[in-house]
KOLKOL-487743 format. One record per atom (N, C-alpha, C, O, CB): x, y, z. Coordinates in steps of 0.05 Angstrom, whole numbers, plus 5000, padded with zeros to 4 digits. Glycine has a CB too. Layout:
XYZ
...
This chain:
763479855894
761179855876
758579815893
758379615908
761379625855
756979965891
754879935903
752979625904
753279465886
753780155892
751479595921
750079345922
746579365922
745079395942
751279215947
745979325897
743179345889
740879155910
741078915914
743179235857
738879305919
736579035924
736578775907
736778535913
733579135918
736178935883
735778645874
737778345867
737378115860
734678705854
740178515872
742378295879
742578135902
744277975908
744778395879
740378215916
740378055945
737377985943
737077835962
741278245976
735078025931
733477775933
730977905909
731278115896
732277685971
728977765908
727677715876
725578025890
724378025911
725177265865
725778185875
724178385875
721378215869
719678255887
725178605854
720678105857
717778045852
716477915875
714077955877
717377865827
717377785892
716877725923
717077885942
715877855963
718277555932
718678075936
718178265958
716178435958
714778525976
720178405963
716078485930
713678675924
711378535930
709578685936
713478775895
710778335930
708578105939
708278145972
706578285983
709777755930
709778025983
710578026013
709678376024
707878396041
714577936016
710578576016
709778756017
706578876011
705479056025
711478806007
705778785995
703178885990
700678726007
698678826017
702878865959
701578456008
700878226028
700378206063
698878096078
702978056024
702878426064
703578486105
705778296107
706778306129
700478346136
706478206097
708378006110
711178156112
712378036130
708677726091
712378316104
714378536103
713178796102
711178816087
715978516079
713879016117
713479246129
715679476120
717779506134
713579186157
715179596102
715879866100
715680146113
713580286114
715279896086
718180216121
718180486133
720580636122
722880546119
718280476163
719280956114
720181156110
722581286128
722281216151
718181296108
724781436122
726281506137
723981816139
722781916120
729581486125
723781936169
722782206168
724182406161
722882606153
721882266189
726782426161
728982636147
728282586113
728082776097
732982536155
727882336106
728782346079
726582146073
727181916077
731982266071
724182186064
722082026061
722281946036
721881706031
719782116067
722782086018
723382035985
725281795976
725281615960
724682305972
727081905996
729681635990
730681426003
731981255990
731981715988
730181396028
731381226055
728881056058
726481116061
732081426087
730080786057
727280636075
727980406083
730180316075
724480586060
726480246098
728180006121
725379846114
723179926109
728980116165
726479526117
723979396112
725579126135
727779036140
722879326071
722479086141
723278826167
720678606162
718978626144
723078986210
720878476173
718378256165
716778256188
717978306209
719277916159
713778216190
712178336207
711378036218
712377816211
709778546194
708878086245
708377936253
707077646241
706877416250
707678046267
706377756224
704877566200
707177336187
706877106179
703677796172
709177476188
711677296177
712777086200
713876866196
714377496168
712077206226
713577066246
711576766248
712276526247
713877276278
708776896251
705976756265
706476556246
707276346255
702476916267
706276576225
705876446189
707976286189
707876066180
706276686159
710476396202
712176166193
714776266168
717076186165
709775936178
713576406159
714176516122
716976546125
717876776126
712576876108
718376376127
721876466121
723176396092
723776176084
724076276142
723576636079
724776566057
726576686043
727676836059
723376536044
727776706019
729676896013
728977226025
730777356037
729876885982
726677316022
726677636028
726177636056
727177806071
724477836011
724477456064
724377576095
725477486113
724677536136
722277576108
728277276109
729977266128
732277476118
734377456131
730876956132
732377676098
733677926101
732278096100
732878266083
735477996086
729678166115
729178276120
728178416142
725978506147
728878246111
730578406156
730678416190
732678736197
734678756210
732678066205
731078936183
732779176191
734079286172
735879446176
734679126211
732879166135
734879266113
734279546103
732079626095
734779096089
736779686104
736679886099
736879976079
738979886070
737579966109
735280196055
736080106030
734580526018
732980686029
733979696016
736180535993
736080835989
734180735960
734180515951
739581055987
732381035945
732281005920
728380955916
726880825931
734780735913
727881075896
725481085894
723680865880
721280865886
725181295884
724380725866
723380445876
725980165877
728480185879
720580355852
724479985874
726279815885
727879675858
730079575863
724479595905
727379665837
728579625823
731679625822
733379455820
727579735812
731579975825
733980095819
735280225853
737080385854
733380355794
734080115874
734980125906
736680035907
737179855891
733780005927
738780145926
741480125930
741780055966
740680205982
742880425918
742779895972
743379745999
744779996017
746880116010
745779445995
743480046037
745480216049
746780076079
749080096088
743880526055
744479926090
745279716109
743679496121
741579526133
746179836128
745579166114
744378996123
745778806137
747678676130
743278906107
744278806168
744678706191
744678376179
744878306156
742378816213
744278196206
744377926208
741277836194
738977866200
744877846241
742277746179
738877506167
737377366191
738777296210
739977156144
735577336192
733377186216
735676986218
736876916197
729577036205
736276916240
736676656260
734276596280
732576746289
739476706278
734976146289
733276186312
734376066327
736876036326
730776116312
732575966349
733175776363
734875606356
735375616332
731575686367
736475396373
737175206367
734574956372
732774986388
739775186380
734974726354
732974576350
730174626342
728174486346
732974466369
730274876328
727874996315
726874816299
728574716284
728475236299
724174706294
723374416289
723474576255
725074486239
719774266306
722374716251
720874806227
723074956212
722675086191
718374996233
725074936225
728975016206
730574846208
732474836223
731275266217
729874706192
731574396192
734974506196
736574376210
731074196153
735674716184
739374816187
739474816218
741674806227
740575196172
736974836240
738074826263
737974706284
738274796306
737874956269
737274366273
736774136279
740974106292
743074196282
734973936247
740473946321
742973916322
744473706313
746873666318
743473946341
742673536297
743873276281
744573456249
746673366240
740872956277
743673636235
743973746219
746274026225
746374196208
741373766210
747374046243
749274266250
752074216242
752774016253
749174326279
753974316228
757174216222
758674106240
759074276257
758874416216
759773906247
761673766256
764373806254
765473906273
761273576250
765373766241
768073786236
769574136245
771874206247
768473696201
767474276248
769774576258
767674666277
765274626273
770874906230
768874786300
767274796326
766075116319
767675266307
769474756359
763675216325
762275366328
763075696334
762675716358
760975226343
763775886327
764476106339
762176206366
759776256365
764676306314
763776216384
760976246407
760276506420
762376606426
761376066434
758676626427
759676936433
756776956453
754676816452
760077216399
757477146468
755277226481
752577286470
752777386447
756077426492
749577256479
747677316471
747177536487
747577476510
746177126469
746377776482
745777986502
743978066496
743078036473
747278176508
742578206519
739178216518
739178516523
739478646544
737078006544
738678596497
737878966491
736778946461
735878726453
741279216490
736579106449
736179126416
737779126405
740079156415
735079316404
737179056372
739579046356
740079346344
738179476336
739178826334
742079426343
742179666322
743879656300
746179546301
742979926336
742679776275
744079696256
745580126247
744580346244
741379476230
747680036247
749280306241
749080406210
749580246192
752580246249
748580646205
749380726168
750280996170
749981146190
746480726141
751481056147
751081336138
750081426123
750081336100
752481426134
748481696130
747681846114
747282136113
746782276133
746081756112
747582246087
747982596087
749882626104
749282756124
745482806098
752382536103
754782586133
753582616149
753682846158
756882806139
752182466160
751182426189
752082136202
752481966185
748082446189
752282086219
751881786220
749781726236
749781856256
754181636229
747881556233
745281346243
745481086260
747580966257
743981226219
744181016272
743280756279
739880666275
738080806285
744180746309
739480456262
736780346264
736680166275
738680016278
735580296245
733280096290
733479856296
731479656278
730479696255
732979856325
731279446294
730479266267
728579396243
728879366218
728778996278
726679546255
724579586238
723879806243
721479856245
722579436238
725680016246
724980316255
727980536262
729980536276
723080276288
726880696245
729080936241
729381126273
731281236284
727681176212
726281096278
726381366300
724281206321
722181316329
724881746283
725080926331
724380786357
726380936382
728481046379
725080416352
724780886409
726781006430
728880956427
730381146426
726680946453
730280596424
732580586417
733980676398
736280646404
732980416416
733680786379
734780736350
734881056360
737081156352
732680566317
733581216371
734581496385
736081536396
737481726393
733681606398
736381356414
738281356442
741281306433
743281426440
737281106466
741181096417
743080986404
744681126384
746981056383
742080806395
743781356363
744681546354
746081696365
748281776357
743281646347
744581766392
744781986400
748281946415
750182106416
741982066419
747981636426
750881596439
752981536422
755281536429
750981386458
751881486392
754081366374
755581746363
757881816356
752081106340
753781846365
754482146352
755882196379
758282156375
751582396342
755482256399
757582416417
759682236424
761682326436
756282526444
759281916415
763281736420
763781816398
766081716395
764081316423
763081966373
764982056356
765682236365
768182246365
764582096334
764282476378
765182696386
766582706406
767082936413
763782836388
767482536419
768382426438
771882416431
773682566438
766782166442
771682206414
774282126402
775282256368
777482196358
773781786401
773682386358
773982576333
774282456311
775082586292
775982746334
773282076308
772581996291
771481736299
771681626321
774182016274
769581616270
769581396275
769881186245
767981246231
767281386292
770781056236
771180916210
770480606209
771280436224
774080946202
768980586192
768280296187
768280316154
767880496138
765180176204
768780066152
769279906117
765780006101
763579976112
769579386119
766180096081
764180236062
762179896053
759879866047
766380446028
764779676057
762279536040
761379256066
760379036062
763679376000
762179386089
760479296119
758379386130
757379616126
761879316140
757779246142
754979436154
755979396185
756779166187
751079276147
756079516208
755979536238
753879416246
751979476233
755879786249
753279206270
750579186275
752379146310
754579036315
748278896254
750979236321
751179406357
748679236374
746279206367
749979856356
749679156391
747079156413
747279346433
748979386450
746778896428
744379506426
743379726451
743079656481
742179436487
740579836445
743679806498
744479696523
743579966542
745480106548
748079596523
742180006547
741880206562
738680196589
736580096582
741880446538
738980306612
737380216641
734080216624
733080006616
737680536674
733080416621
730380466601
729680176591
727380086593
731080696571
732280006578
731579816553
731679576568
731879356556
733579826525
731579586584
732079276613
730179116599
727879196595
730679336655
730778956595
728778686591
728478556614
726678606631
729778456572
730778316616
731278146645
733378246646
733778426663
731377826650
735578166626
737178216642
739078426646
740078546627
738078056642
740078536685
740678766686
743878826686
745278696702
739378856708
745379056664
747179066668
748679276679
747579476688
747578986655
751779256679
752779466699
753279726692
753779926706
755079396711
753079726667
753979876641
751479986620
749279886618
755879646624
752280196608
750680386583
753380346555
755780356554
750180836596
750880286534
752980406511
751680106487
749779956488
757780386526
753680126469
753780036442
755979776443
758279836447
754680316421
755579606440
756879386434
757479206402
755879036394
755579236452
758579256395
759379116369
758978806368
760578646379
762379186363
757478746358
756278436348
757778306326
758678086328
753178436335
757978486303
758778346281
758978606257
757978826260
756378086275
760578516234
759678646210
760178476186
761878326176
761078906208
757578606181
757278496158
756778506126
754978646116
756278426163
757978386115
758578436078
754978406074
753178246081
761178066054
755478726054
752878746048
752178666017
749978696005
752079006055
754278576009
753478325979
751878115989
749478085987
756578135963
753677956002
753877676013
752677576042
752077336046
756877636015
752277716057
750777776087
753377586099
752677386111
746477636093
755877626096
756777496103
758677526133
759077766138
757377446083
759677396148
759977596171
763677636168
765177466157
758477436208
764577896179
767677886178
768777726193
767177646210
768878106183
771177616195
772677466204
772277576234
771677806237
775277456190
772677446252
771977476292
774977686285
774477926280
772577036326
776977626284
779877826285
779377986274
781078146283
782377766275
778078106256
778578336240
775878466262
776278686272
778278296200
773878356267
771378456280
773378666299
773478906301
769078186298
774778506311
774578556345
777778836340
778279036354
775678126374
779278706311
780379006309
778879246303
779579446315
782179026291
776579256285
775479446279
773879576301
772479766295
774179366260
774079486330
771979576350
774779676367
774479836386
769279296365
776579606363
779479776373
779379966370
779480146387
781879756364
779179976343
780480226334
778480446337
779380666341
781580196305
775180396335
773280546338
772980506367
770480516370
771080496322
774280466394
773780476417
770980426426
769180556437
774580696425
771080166414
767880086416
768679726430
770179546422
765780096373
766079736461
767179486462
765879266446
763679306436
767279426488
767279006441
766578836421
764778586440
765178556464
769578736402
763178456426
761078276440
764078126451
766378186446
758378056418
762777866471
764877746492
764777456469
762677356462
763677686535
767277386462
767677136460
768576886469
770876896478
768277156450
767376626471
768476416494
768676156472
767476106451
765976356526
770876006488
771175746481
770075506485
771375336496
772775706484
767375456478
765075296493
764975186468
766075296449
762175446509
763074836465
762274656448
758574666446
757774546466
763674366458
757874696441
754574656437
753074496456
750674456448
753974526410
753674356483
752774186492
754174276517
753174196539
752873946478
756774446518
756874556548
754474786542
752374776555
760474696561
754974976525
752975216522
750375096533
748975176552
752475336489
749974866516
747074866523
745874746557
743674776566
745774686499
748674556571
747774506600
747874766616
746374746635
749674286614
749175006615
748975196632
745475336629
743775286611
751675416623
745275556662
743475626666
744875836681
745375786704
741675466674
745876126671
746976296685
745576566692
745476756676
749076326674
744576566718
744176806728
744977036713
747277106706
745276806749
741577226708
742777496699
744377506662
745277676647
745577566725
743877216662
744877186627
743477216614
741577316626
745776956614
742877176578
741577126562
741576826557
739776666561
742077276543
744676766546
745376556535
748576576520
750676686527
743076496516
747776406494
750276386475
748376476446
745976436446
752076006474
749676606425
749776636402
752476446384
754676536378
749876936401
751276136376
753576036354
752876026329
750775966317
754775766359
755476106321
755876176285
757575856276
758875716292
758776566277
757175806249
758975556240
759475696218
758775916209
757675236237
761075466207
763275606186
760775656157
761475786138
766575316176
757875516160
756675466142
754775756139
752675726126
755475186145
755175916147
753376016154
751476086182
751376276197
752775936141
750275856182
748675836204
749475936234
751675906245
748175586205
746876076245
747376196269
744476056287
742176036277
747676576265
745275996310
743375926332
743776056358
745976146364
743575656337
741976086374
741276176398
741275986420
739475816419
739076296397
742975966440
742075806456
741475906477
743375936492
743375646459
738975986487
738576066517
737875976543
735775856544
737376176517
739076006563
738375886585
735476026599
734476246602
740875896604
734875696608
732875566614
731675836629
730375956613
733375276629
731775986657
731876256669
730576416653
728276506653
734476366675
733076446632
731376766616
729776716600
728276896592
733076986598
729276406587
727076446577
724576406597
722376456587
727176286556
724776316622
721776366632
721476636645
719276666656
720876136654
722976826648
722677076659
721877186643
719677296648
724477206668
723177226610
723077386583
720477306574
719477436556
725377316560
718276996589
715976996574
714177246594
712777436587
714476646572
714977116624
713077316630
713077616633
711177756640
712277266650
715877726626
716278016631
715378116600
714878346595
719678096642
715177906577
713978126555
711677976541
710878006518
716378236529
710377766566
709377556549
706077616564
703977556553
711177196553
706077756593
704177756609
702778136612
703178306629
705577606637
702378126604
700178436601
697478426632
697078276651
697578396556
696378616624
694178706648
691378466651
690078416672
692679056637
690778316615
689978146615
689977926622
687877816627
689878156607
692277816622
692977546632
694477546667
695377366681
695477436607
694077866672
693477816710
691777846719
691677766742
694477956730
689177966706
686277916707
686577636711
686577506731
684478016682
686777586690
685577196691
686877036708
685676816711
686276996661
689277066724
690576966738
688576976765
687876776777
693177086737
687777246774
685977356791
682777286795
681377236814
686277606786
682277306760
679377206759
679176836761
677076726766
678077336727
681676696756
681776456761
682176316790
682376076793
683376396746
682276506809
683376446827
686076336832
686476206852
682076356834
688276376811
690176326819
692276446836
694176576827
690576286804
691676396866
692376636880
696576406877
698576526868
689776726924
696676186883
699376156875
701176236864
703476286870
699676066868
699276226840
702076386813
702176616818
703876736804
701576396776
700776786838
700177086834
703677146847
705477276837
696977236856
703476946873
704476976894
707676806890
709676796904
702276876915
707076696865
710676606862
711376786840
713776856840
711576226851
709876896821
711377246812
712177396835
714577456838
709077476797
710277476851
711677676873
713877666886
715277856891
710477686893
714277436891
716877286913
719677176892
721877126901
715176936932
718977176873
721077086847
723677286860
722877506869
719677206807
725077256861
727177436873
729777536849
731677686853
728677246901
728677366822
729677396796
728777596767
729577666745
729477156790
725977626793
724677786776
725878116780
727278176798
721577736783
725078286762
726478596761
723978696783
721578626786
726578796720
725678926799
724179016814
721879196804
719679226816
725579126829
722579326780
720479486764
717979346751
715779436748
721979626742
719179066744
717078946745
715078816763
712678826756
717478856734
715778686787
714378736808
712778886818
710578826828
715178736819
714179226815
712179466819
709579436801
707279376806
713679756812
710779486780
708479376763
706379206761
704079296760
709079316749
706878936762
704678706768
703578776800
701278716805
706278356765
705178876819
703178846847
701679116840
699579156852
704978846882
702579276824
700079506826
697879446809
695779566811
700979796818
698479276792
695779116770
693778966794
691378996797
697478796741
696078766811
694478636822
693478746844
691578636853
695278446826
694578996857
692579146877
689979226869
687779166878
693679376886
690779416842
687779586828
686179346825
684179346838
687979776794
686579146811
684478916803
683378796832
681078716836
686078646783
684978806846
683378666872
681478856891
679378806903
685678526895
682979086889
681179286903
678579426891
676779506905
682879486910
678679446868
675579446851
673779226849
671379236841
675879496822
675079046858
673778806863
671878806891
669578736894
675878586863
674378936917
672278946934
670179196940
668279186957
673578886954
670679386927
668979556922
666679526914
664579606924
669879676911
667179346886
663979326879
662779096896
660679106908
663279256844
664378906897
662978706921
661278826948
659078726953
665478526934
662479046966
662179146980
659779326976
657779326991
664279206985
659979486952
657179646945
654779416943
652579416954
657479826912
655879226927
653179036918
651778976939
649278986940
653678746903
653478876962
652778646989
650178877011
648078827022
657078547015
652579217007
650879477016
647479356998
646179147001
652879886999
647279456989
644579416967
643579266969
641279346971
644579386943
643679046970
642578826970
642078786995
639778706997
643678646958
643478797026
642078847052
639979047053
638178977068
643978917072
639579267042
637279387040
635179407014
634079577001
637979607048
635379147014
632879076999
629278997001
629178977026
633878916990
627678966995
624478957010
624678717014
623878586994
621479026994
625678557035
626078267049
623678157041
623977987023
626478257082
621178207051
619378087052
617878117023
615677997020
618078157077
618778257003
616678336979
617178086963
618477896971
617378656961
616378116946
616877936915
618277966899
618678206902
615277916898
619477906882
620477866858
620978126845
623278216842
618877696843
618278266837
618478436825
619278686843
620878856837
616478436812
618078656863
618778906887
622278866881
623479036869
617378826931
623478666889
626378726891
627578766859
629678896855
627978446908
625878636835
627678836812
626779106808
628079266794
627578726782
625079146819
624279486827
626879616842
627779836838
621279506851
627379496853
629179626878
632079606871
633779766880
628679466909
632879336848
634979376837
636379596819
638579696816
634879236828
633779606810
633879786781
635380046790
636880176777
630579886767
634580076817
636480386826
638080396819
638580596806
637480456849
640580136819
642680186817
643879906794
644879686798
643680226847
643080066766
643379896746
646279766742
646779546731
642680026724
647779926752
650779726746
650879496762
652779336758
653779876754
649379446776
649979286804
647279006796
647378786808
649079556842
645479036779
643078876775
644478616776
644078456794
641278936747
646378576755
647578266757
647878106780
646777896785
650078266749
649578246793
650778196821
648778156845
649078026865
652678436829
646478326836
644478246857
642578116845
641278066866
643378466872
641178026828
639977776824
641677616829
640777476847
638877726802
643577556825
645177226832
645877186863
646676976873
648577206815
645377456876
645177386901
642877326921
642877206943
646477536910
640077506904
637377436910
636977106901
635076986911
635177646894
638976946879
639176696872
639976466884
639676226878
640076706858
641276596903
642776466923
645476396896
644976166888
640776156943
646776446888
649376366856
650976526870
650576696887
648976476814
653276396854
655776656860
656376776842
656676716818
658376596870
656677036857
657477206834
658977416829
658377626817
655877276826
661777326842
665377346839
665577386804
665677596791
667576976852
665477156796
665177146769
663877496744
664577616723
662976886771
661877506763
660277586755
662677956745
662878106725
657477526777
663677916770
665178136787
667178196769
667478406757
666278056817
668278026768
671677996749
670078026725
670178266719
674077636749
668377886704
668177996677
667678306680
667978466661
665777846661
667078356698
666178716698
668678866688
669079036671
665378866732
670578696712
673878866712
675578816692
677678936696
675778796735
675678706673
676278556644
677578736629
676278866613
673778456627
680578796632
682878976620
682078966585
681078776574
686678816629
682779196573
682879166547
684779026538
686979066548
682979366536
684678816515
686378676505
688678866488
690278756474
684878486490
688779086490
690679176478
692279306501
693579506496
689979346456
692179226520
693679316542
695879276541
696179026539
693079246563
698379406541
701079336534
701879106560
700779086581
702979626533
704178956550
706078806565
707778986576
708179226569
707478616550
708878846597
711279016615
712979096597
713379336594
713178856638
714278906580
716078966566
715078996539
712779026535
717878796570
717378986517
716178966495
719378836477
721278956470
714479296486
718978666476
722378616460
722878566434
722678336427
724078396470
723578746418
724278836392
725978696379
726478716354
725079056391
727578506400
729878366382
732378586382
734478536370
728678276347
């Protein structure tokens, strides 16, 4: 029997949340009339806003022309967070279940993809997008391991949810391997997850490998710090799912999707030649990203001495002996440069002056970009 939107959360809030920004609608481009995926936007994250619709609304896939009468076609994992998330009391570790130990499984660092069918085709989305690089790439490999093996079958009232794994999608961390990994599936009444045994048969039989499971307690997970890891993903019998990540990837993962062209300006315009210089030498860091930041930090330093170099030109041939006005006469030649040379007819410095010139657009992308 099919599973309505509105059996999984109050249409009148979503339609709110939606018209508001706080949830994000997108069209399937094959099928704009009928297909559409809704995820909760940045406004939900910044805000805080977790509630019935926008903690399922992380990648739901749903058919039908309005929502009333929308029909579920696939829904991934509900928002989880952190462990000790102050502001989710369920993931307080004094508030976590006791009495049955945690299902523990690898955390892996790619995108999520959420699997469906449609028009006999089969799909992958990712959280909030039909036709993102991943959610391409990911199709594209889930269609030829069928063609591969001449089928693939999963339960009509599960949903597949995969982590994407492929060189392109590198965050931190690097692996040895391409392909689709099976996370979980999940009841799309109930968001509820299948039993770990039945998971890991269903990824048998579809020759799909299944996420790694380990026998760890919440307090070994959380003393490790493993090279090249993410972390742990634990599930309890209650529901609840937490993240535990080591200490590593989260300071790599801030600065590989957290540090853009702007914030190595400022590193540069602050004189922080240190930090410049313990990114460079980080030996944990990805080599592509290195390329990256030393070529930010070459161009920014070398336009730096350029104009320094023009200004210092100019300003040695200036009317030494004239006045005031004779030398803003003589500036004016070269109007980009006026700043730089009054503050040096001032005897001031004016480095400062130099770096606001070079001042990246704030919409300058980050190295990375991580989608979850």
């Amino acid at each position: 029997m099919p599973v309505l939107l509105q059996d999984i959360m109050p249409i009148d809030l979503l339609e709110k949340h939606i018209e508001d920004g706080v949830v994000r609608k997108q069209v399937h481009p094959d099928y704009p009339d009928t297909l559409f995926i809704l995820n909760y936007s940045e406004q939900a994250q910044f805000g805080r806003i977790w509630d019935q619709v926008t903690n399922k609304c992380r990648g739901l896939i749903v058919a039908g022309s309005c929502y009333c009468d929308a029909v579920v076609v696939a829904r991934p994992f509900n928002k989880f967070h952190n462990i000790n998330t102050t502001y989710v009391p369920e993931t307080m570790e004094e508030n976590l279940p006791k009495d049955v130990p945690p299902t523990v499984t690898q955390k892996l660092d790619g995108s999520m993809g959420v699997l469906y069918k449609w028009d006999h085709q089969t799909w992958v989305a990712t959280r909030g997008s039909f036709q993102s690089e991943q959610a391409r790439w990911a199709t594209a490999w889930m269609r030829a391991h069928e063609a591969k093996h001449g089928y693939s079958v999963w339960l009509d009232e599960y949903t597949p949810v995969f982590e994407i794994i492929y060189a392109d999608n590198r965050i931190v961390v690097d692996y040895d391997f391409e392909g689709l990994v099976l996370l979980s599936l999940i009841n799309k009444a109930t968001g509820r997850e299948m039993d770990r045994a039945l998971v890991e048969s269903m990824a048998t039989f579809n020759r799909i490998n299944v996420v790694k499971l380990f026998d760890k307690s919440l307090s070994e997970c959380a003393a490790e710090n493993t090279l090249n890891e993410e972390g742990y993903v634990l599930t309890y019998k209650n529901g609840v799912k937490v993240k535990v990540k080591f200490a590593d990837y989260v300071r790599l993962h801030r600065v590989l999707t957290g540090l853009n062209p702007k914030g190595i300006w400022e590193l540069l315009a602050k004189n922080q030649v240190e930090s410049v210089e313990l990114i460079l030498k980080d030996d944990k860091m990805p080599e592509a990203f290195k390329t990256w930041f030393s070529g930010w930090v070459g161009h920014l330093r070398e336009t730096f001495r350029k104009l320094e170099e023009e200004s210092q030109a100019v300003f040695a041939g200036r009317p030494v002996e004239g006045t005031r006005k004779d030398n803003a006469l003589y500036f004016q030649k070269t109007p980009h440069l006026c700043s730089m040379l009054f503050a040096m007819l001032d005897g001031k410095q004016y480095a400062d002056i130099i770096w606001d010139r070079l001042k990246p657009r704030a919409d300058e992308k980050t190295f990375k970009k991580d989608g979850e």
